[in-house]
C-alpha positions in Angstrom: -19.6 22.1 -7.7 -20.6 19.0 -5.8 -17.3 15.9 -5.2 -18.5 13.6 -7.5 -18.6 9.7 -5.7 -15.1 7.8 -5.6 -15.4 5.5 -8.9 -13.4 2.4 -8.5 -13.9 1.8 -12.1 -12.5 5.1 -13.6 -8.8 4.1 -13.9 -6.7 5.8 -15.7 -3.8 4.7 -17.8 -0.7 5.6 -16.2 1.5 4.3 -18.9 1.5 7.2 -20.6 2.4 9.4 -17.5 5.4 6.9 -17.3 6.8 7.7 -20.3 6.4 11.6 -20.4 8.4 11.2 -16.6 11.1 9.1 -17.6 11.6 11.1 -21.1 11.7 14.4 -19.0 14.3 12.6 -16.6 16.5 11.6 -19.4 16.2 15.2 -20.4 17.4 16.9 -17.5 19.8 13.8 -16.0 23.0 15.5 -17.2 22.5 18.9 -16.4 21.0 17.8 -12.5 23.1 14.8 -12.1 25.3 16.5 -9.3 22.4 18.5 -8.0 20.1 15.3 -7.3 22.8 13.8 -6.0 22.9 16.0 -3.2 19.1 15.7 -3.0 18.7 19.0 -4.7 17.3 18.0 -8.1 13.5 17.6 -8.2 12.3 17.3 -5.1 13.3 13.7 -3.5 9.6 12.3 -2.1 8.5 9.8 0.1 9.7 6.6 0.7 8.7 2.8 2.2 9.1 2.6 5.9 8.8 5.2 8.5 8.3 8.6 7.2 8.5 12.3 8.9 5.4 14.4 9.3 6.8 16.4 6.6 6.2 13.6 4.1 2.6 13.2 4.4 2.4 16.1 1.9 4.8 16.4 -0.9 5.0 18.4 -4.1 5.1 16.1 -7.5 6.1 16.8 -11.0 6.5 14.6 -14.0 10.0 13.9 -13.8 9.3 12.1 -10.2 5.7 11.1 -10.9 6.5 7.4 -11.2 9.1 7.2 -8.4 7.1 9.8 -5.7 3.5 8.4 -6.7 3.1 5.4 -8.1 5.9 3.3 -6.6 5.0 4.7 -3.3 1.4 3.6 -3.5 2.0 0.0 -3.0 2.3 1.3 0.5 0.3 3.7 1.3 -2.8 5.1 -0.8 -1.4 8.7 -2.7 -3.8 11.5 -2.9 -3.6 13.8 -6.0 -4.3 17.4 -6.0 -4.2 19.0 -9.1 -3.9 22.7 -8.5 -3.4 26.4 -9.6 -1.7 29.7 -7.8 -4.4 31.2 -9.9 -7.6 29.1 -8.8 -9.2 30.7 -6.1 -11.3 27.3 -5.0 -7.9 25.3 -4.9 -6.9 28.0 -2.0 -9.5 26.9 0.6 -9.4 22.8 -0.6 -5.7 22.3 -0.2 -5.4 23.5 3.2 -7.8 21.5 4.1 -6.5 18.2 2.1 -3.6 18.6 3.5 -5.0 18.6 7.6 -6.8 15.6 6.8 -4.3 14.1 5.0 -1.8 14.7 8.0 -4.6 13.6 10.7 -4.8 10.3 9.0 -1.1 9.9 10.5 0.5 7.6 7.6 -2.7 6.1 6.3 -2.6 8.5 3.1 -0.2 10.6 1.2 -1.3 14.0 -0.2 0.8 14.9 -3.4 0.3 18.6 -4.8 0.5 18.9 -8.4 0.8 22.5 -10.2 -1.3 22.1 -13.7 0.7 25.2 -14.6 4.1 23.4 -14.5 2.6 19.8 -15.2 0.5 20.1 -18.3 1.3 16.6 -19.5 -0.2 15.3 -15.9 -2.9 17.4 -16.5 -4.0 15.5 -19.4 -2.7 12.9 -18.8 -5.4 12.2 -16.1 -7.4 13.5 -18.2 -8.8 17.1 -15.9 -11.1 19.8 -17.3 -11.1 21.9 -14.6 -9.4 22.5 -10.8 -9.4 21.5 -8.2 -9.4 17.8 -9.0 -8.6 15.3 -7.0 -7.6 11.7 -7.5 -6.0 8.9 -5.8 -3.2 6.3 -6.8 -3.6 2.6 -4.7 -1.5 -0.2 -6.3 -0.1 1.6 -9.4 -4.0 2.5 -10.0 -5.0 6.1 -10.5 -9.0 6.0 -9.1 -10.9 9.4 -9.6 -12.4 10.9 -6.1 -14.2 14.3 -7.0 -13.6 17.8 -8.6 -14.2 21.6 -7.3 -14.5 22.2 -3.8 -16.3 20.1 -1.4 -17.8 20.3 2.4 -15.1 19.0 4.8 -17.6 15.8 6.0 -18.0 14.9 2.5 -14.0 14.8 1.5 -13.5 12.5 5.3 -16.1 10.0 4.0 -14.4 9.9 0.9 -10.8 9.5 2.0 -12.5 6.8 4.9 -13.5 5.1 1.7 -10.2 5.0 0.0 -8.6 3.8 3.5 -10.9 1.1 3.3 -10.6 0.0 -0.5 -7.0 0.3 -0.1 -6.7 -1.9 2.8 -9.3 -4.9 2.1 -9.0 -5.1 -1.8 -5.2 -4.2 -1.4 -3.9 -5.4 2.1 -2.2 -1.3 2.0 -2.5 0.0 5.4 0.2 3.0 5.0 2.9 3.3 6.5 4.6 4.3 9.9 4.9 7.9 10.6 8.8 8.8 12.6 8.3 12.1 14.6 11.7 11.6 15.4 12.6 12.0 12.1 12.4 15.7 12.7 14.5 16.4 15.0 12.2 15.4 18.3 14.1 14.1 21.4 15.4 10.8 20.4 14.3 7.7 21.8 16.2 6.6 25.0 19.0 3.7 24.2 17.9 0.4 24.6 20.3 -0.6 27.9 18.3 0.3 30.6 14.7 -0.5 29.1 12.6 -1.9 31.2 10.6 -4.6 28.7 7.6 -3.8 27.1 4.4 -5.1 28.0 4.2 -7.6 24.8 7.5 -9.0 25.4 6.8 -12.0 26.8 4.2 -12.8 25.4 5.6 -12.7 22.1 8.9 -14.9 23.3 6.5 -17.1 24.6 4.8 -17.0 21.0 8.6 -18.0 19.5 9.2 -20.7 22.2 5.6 -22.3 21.5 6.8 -22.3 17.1 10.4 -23.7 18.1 8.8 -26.5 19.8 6.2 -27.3 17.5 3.3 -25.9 19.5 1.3 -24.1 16.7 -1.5 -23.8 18.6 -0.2 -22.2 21.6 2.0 -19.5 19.1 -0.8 -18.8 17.1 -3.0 -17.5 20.9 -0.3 -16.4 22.4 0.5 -13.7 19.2 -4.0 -13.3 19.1 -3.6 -12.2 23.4 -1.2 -9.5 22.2 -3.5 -8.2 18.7 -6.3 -8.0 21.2 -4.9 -5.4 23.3 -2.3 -3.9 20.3 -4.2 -4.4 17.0 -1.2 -2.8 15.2 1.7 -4.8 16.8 3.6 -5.7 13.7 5.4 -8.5 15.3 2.4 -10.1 16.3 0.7 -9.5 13.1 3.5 -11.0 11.0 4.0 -13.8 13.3 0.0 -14.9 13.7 0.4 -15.1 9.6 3.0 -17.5 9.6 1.4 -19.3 12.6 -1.3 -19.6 10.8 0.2 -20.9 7.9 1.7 -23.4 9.2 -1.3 -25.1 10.5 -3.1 -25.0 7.5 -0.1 -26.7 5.9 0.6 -29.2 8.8 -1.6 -31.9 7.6 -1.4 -31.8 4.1 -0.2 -34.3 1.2 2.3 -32.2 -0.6 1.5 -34.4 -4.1 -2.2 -34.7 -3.5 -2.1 -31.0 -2.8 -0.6 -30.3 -6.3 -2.0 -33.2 -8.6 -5.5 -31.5 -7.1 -4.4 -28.1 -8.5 -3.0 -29.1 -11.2 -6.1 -30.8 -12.7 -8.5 -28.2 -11.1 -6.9 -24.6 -12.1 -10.2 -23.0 -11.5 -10.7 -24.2 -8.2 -10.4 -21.8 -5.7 -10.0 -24.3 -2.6 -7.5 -26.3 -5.1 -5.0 -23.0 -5.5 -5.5 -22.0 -2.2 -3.8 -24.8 -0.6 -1.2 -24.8 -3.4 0.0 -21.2 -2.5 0.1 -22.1 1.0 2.7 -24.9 0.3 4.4 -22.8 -2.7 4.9 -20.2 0.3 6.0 -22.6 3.0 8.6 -24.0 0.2 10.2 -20.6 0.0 8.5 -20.1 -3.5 7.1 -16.6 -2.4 6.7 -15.7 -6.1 5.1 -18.9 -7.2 2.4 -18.3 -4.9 1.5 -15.0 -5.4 1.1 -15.9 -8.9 -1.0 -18.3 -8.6 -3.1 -16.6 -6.5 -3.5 -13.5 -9.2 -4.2 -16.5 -11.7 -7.1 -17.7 -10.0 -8.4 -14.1 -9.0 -8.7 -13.7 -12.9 -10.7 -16.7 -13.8 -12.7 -16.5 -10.8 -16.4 -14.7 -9.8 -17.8 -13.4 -6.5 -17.6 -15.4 -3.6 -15.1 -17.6 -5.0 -12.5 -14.3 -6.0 -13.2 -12.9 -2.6 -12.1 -15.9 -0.5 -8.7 -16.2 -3.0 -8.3 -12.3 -3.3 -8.6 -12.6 0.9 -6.3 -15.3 1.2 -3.5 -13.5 -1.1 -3.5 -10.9 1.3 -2.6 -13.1 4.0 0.1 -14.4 2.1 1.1 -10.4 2.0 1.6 -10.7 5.6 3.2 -13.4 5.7 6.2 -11.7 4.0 5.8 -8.4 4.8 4.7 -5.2 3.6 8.1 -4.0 3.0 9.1 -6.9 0.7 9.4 -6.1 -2.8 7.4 -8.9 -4.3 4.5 -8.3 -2.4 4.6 -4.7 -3.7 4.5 -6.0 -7.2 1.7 -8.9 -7.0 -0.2 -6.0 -5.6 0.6 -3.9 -8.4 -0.5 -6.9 -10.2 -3.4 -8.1 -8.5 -4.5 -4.6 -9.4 -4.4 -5.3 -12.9 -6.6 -8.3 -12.5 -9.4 -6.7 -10.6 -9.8 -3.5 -12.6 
């Protein structure tokens, strides 16, 4: 059988699957208490932040659906594999799910789920048949294809999820610790010679303690040309950034405007910025998921763009970015 094409619009209803995990839990939480607590009850998954090798592909059942999937896909897209010891096609896919899934080196998460132990999951998500795969980004359950597929054909489609889950989302994975399994450990820091971003990102700091927002925001751009994923330099051109956007505003203008205008894109824009450079992180992600949902095109783009870099602003890790994603997920689908 042919993959069918990822649908963004076939979403599933997760709510459900949230109840059957947490009833299951309550089930078995007095006879596992001890055992989970010494990380042998159901299988402990993934988690934010830097992750083994090993946790690129986990096993998932019902009673750590919500916790091992859909938390975890506010950080990284999760990859679904509904399987069978019995199905013969699911034998040559999962192998081969699971090498891509582990090239992508943190981008994607491949979770395994037996139909045979997880019938409610099973339909749940609503499967006919095995193999079936699907994908979880932002709390959001996306259908990718079903039976076996050429190997070129699943790559383009987990390129495509990458991609939806990093511009739509601002998801970009998360960090992969070889170390984390016993590897030689990292050398202590006395002794380090610096590395070749350090000064330039000190100089970055000097140039935003003095008031030099110009000079901070190039200095973090010279080190994101040559390291694209410095994190330091990412989170620091964000706030750079915002600060010169908010620089030469009118505080009251800003906010009469958006008051009187709440459909105006350029209006709320400029009000999240100051909400955000007031410390009211939670203020301005609303209102940016506000104006997503009574916006069109053009005008949704350039506020669904700027909530995401709010998103770095504060960090990935922070958990009120994880839930305006969750809920700027709601809005779009």
């Amino acid at each position: 059988m042919q993959p069918r094409n990822m649908s963004m619009s076939g979403v599933v209803d997760l709510a459900a699957v949230k109840a059957a995990g947490e009833a299951k839990a309550k089930a078995e939480q007095a006879r596992a208490e001890s055992a989970r607590q010494a990380g042998q009850g159901g299988g402990a998954g993934p988690s934010a932040g830097a992750l083994p090798p090993s946790a690129l592909v986990i096993d998932v059942d019902e009673a750590g659906f919500e916790r091992d999937v859909i938390q975890l896909s506010a950080e990284v897209p999760v990859v679904l594999d509904f399987w069978a010891e019995w199905c013969e096609p699911c034998k040559q896919l999962s192998p081969l799910l699971e090498r891509l899934i582990t090239e992508a080196n943190g981008r994607l998460v491949l979770a395994k789920v037996d139909v045979d132990a997880n019938q409610a999951l099973m339909q749940q998500f609503g499967i006919q048949g095995i193999p079936a795969v699907f994908a979880v980004v932002a709390g959001q359950a996306l259908p990718l294809f079903q039976g076996a597929a050429p190997e070129q054909q699943i790559r383009e489609t987990l390129a495509q999820l990458v991609q939806v889950a990093e511009e739509r989302f601002g998801i970009i994975g998360v960090e992969v610790d070889p170390n984390a399994e016993g590897a030689a450990p990292e050398p202590a820091e006395a002794g380090i010679p610096a590395g070749p971003y350090d000064a330039l990102l000190e100089a970055a700091v000097v140039a935003l303690d003095a008031g030099d927002l110009g000079g901070a925001v190039q200095a973090y751009k010279n080190v994101l040309s040559d390291d694209p994923g410095n994190t330091e330099a990412k989170l620091g051109l964000a706030q750079a950034e915002l600060l010169v956007r908010v620089q030469d505003m009118n505080p009251q203008a800003v906010r009469a405007t958006a008051a009187e205008n709440p459909r105006d894109p350029a209006a709320q824009i400029a009000a999240a910025d100051l909400d955000l450079v007031g410390g009211h992180v939670e203020d301005a992600f609303g209102r940016l998921v506000d104006t997503v949902r009574v916006t069109f095109g053009e005008d949704r783009d350039a506020v669904r763009l700027r909530l995401l870099e709010l998103f770095e602003v504060i960090g990935a890790d922070d958990p009120r970015v994880s839930a305006a994603r969750t809920a700027l997920a709601r809005v779009l689908f």
